[in-house]
ZAMARGU-4260 file (C-alpha; in steps of 0.2 Angstrom, whole numbers, plus 5000, padded with zeros to 4 digits):
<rodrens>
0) 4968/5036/5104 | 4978/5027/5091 | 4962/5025/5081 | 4958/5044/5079 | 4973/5046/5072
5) 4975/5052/5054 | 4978/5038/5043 | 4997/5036/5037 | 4991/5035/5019 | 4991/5056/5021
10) 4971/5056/5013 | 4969/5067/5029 | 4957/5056/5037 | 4957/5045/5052 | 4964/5027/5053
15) 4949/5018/5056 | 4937/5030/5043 | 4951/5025/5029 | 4963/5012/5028 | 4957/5005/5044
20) 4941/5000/5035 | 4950/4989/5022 | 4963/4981/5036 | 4947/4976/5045 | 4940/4966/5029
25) 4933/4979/5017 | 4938/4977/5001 | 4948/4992/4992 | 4935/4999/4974 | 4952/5007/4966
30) 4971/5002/4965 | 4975/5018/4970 | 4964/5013/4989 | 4973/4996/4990 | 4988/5004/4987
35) 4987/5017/5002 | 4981/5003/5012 | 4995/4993/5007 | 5006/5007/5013 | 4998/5008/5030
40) 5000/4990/5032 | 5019/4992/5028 | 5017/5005/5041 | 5009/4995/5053 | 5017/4978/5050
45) 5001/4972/5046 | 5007/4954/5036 | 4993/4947/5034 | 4983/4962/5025 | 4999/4962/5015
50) 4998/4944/5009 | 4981/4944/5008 | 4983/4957/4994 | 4996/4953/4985 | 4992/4941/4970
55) 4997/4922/4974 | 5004/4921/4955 | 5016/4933/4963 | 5016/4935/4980 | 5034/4930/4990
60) 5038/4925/5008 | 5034/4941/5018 | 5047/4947/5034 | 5044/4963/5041 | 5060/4963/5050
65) 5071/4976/5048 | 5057/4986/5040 | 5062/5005/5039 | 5049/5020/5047 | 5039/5023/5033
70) 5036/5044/5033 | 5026/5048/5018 | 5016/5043/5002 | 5014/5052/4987 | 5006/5044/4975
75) 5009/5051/4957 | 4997/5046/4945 | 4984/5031/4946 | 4972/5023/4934 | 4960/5009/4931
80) 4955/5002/4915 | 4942/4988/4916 | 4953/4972/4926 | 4973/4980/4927 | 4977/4996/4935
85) 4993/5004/4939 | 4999/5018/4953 | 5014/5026/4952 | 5021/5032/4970 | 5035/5039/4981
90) 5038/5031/4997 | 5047/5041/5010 | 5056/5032/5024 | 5068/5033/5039 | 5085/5022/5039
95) 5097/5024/5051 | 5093/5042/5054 | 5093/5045/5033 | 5077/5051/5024 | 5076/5040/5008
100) 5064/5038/4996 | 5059/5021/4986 | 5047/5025/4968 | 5038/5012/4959 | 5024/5008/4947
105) 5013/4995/4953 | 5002/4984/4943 | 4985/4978/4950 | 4974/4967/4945 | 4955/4966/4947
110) 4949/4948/4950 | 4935/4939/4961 | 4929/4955/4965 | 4946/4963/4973 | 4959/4972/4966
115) 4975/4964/4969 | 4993/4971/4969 | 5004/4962/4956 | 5022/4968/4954 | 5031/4983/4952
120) 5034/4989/4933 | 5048/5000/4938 | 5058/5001/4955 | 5070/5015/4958 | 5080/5017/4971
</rodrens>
């Protein structure tokens, strides 16, 4: 069952007891949560969790297509200081049979009681 299966964020849990949860309306405590769960939504081509997270100061037109096969997160470091956080994170993914790998250091944003994702601070390719 696609719901027992563990959740593509790699906490070693299952879809539905982690990222699951915050797909289905539950609202992410820490950047570093809404950043797995942005992942898995990457992962699942889940636009609107994507768009519902992203802060509308910043958020783009969003088109999955040609999205590559995400493989992995790693996140590096994370913190949290009072309303702005920031997670700093690998991306591992498939394109055209290529492992490749994307970094990046997100900022978040805390605000009407969710964190949203703001930008990337750094983006290496």
């Amino acid at each position: 069952m696609l719901e027992e299966a563990s959740c593509p964020c790699g906490s070693e849990k299952s879809y539905a007891q982690c990222c699951g949860v915050f797909h289905q309306g539950g609202g992410a405590s820490t950047p570093e949560l809404l950043m797995r769960s942005r992942y898995t939504a990457f992962v699942k081509g889940n636009i609107r969790y994507l768009q519902e997270t992203w802060h509308p100061s910043t958020r783009p037109p969003l088109d999955l297509d040609g999205n590559p096969e995400w493989v992995k997160l790693q996140i590096l470091e994370s913190w949290q200081r009072n309303t702005k956080g920031y997670v700093h994170f690998r991306a591992f993914y498939q394109e055209q049979g290529v492992l490749q790998m994307m970094e990046e250091k997100s900022k978040f944003v805390y605000e009407n009681g969710c964190w949203f994702y703001v930008e990337p601070e750094n983006l290496k390719l």
